[in-house]
N, C-alpha and C positions, 0 to 999 in steps of 0.2 A: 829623619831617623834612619841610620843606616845600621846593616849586622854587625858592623863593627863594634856597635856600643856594646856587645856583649863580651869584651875582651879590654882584660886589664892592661891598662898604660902605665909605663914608668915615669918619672920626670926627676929630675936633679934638685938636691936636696940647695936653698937659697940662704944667700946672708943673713937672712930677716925672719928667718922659722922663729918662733916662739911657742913654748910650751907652759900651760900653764895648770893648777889640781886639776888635771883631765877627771880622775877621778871622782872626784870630792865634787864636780861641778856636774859630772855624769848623775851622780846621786842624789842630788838634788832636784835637776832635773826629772828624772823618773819617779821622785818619793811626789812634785808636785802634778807629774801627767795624769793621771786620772781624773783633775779636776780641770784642766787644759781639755782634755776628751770632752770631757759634759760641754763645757764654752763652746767646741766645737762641732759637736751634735746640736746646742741650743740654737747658734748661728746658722748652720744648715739646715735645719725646719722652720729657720723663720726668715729666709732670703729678702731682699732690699734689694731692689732696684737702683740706677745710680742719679744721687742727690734727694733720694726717700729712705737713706742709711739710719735713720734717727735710732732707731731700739741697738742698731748693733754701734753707733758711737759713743751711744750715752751706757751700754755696758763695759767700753773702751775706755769711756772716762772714769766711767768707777773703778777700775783695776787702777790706771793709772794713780787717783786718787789715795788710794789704798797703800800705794810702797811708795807714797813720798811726791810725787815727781806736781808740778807744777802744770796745771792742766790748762787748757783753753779750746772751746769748744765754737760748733757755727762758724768756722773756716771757710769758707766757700761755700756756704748753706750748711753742711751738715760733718764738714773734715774738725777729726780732733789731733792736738796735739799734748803730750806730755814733756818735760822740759827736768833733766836735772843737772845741775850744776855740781861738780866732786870736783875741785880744787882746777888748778892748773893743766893744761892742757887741750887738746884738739877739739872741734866741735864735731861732734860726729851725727849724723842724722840717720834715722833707719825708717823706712816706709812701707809697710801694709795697705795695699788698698780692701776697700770692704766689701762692692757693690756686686748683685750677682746677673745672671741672664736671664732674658724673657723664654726662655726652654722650658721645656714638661722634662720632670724628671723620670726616667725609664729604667732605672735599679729597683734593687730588691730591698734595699734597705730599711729596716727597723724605724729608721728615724730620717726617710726619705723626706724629699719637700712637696708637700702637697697644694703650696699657696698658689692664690687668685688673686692677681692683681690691679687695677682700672687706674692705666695709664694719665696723663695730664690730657692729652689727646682724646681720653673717650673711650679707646680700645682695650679689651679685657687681653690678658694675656697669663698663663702661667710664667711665675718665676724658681729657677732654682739654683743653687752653687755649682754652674756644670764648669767652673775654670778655676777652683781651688781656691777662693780668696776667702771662703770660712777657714780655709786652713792657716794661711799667710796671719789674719787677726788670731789665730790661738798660737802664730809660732810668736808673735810682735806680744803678747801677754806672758807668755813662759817667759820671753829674755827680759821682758822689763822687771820681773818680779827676781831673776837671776842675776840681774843686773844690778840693782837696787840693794840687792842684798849682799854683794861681793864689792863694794865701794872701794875695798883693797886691793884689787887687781886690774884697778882702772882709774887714771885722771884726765880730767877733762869736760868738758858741756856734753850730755847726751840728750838728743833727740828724737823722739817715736815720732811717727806721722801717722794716721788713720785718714787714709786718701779715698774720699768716695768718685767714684763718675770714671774709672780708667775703661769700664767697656765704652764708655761716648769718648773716649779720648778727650775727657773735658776737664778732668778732676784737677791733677795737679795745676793747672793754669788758673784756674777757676780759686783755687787756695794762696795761689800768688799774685793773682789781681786783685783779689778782696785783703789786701794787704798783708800777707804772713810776715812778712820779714818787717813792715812797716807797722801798721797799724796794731797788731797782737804781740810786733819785740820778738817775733822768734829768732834766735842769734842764727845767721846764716852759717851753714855747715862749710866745714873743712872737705867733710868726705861724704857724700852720700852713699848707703848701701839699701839692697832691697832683693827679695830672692822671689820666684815663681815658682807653681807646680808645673811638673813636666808628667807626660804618662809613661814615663821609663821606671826602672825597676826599685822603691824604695832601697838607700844602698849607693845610686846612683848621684851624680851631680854634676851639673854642665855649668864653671867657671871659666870663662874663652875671652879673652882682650880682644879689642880691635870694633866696629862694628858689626853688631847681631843682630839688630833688628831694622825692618823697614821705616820710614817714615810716612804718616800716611796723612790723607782727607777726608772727611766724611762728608757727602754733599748730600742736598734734598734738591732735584728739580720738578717745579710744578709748571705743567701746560694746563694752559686754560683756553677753553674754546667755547662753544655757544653748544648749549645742550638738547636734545630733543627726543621725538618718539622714535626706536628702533626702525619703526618701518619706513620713515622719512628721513632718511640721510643727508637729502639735498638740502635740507633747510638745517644743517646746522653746522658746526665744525668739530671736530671728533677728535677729543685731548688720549684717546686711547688708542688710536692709529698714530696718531703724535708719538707720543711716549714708545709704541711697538717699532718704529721707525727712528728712534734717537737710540733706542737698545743696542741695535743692530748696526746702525751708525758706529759709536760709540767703541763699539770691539776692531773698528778698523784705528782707532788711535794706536795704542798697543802695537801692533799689527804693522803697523804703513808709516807711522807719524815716530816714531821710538827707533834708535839704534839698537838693532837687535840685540848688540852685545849687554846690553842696558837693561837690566831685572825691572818689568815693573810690572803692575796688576790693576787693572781697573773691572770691580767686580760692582754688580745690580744686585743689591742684597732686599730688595723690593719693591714691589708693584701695587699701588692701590689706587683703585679708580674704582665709583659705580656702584651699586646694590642689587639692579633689577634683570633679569634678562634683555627685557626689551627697552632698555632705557638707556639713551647713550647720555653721557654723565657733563660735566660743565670743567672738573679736571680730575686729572690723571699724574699723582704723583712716584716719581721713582726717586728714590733711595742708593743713593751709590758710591762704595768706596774707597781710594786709589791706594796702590803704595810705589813708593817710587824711592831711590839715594840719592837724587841731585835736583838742585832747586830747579835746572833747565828743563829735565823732563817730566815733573811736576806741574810744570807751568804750561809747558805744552798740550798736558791732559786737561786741566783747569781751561786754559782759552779754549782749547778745538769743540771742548765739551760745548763752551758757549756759542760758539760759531755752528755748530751745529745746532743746536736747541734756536738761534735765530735762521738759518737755511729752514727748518722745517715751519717755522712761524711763516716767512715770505712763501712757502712752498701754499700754504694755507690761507694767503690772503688774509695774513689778523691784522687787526689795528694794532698799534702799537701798544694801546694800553693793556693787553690780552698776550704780548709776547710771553715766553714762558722765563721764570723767575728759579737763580738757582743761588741756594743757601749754603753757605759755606759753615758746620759746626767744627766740630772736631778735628785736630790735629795733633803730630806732633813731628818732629825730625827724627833722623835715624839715632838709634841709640850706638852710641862709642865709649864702651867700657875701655875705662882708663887701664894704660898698662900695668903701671907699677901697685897703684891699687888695688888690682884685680889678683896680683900676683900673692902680694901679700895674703889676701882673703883665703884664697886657695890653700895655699902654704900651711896656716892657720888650723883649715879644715881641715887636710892630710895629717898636721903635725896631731893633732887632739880628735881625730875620730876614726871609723871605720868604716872606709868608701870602698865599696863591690868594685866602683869604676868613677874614673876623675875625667870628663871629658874638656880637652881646650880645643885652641881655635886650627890645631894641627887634624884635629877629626871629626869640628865641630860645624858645619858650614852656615854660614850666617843665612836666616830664615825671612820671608815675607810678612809675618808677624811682624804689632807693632807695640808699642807701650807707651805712655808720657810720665811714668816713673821718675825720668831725669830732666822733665822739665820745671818739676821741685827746685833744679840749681841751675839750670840752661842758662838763662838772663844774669843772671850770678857773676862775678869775678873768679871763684872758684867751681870751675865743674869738673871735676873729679868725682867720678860713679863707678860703684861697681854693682852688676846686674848679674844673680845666678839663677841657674834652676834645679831643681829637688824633683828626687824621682818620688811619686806616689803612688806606683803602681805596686800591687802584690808580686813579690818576685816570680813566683813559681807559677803565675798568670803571665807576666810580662814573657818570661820564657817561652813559655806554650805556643802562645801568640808568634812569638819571632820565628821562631820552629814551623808552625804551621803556615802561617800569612807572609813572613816577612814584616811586620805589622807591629803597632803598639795593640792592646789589647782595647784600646779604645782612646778618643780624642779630648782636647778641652772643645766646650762648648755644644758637645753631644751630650742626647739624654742619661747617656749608659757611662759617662765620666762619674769615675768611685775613687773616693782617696785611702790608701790603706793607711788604717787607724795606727799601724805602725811608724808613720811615716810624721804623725803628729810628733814624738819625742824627737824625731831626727831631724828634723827640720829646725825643734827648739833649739837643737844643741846647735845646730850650722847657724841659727842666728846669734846663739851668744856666742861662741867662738869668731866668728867672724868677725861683730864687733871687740872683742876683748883684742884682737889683734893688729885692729887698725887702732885703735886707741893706744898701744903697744909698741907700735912699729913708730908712730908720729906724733912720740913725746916730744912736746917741747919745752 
């Protein structure tokens, strides 16, 4: 986020603007957001973990169900899809993921989230919407219901997606290995689209080609050593002086082993071992994980990670059966919004709404964030994606903030992340305009 954002861009009006009852399509929008709002309050008091989405897919399915569209459900455990067919033309696919964070919600809100949830794992954790994807599902039900209902200003297959697991970076894969396109018939898309919340100033909107996001890994490494009483160390082998020693290792990757000129991030997003004070534990798992733009340096964090976690095994005399073991879940590549689709999208937005500020890739700088959004069509013959983000923040708060800190007024994935309820119609409208434009643009 730089001060920039707070200053209006020009850009040159394109071959392929299209405008359509901006009006007539605004009003409908608005006369159904109140009921959009409640969806969106219901969703954010009752948060979902990712692949435990059930309440919020199976109210996904019923909207679907409702204005027509041809539903299937149980996609990768718990991803739904809606399907309509209107005559000739493009397939277009739009994606919402659902799942929310393991975070304590720290707002004030009326209708904050106050769930308790017990992991597959055993661990209690609070959950709540601190990255906008109650929001994303109530813009993905406004367009389908404005969608469905303007069959005239659009031909073609249309596509919703309700993507659970994108905080494991697991979702979209998980919906494409349990056969979406095969096993469920969903007709593979021409063009993917799909939008995020940003914490800039509702008003705002970051439409950028080129690559914007990282590609990442999620790993699990578990050292296991021989457990025993605190006050006898000699008698055992210590998987928590392991693990504190692979930590500190581990930041000279980055560091020693990466061209510097080369963005990349290997973060420990956690540490568990142990119960007692005086009780040294049998293992010691850490949690960690990377992003990187190219499969070279990717792989060089993945091996060294290994080569290291075996240097501290031999360092410790373990038998081989006791080496320590590392899990590879989550991933995905760097996201590369297409140009000319991006373009259009944009064009779309500016021609049929009204953006405070339009940021592209001239002031937009591609971020260490990741997403698997686009691996919905990776494997695909067609990958053509366009990825935006939506500001949700209160204007005259996001202001304040910039004025004082330099600063958004708050983060995704923090307790104190608030979507302004304003931002619910504006979002509705950027999803049906954006698709009514690529559906628009690539008649055939």
């Amino acid at each position: 986020m730089k001060k920039q954002f707070l200053f209006i861009s020009m850009f040159p009006i394109v071959a392929f603007s299209q405008i359509f009852p901006t009006q007539k399509l605004n009003q409908e929008i608005e006369k159904d957001n109140p009921r959009i709002v409640e969806i969106f309050k219901k969703i954010h008091q009752n948060p979902e973990l990712g692949f435990m989405e059930t309440e919020t897919a199976a109210l996904i399915a019923s909207e679907f169900k409702k204005y027509g569209y041809i539903t299937k459900t149980g996609i990768g455990k718990t991803g739904v899809v809606g399907i309509m067919k209107n005559g000739n033309g493009p397939t277009v696919m739009y994606r919402a993921d659902m799942d929310a964070n393991a975070v304590k919600e720290t707002t004030n809100l009326p209708y904050k989230s106050t769930k308790i949830v017990t992991k597959e794992d055993g661990t209690i954790t609070p959950v709540a919407h601190m990255c906008g994807h109650d929001a994303h599902v109530a813009w993905m039900i406004a367009a389908a219901k404005v969608m469905a209902e303007n069959k005239n200003l659009w031909k073609g297959t249309l596509v919703f997606v309700g993507q659970p697991a994108e905080e494991l970076i697991e979702g979209a894969e998980a919906m494409v290995q349990d056969g979406l396109y095969t096993k469920y018939n969903v007709p593979e898309p021409d063009y993917l689209y799909g939008m995020h919340t940003a914490p800039f100033a509702t008003g705002m909107i970051a439409a950028a080609t080129g690559i914007r996001m990282a590609g990442t890994d999620q790993l699990d490494v578990t050292f296991t050593g021989i457990g025993g009483h605190g006050s006898m160390p000699q008698f055992t082998k210590d998987p928590v002086v392991m693990a504190a020693n692979a930590i500190m290792n581990y930041q000279t990757i980055p560091s020693r082993m990466i061209d510097p000129k080369n963005a990349v991030v290997l973060t420990i997003g956690s540490v568990q071992a142990g119960v007692d004070n005086n009780v040294i534990p049998k293992n010691a798992l850490i949690k960690a994980n990377l992003r990187w733009f190219n499969e070279k340096d990717r792989y060089t964090m993945i091996d060294a990670i290994q080569r290291i976690n075996n240097g501290i095994a031999l360092q410790n005399n373990l038998p081989n059966e006791l080496y320590p073991t590392l899990k590879r879940k989550g991933w995905s590549y760097p996201l590369d919004n297409s140009k000319e689709l991006t373009e259009v999208v944009r064009q779309g937005l500016k021609d049929n709404m009204k953006i405070s500020h339009l940021l592209t890739e001239d002031e937009m700088s591609t971020t260490m964030g990741s997403e698997d959004f686009h691996h919905l069509v990776i494997h695909n013959k067609k990958k053509n994606y366009c990825y935006v983000n939506i500001g949700i923040a209160e204007p005259a708060r996001f202001e304040k903030s910039f004025k004082e800190r330099q600063a958004p007024p708050f983060n995704n994935h923090n307790g104190d992340f608030e979507v302004d309820l304003n931002s619910i119609p504006y979002g509705s409208k950027a999803a049906v305009f954006g698709l009514l434009s690529i559906f628009n643009h690539y008649k055939h």
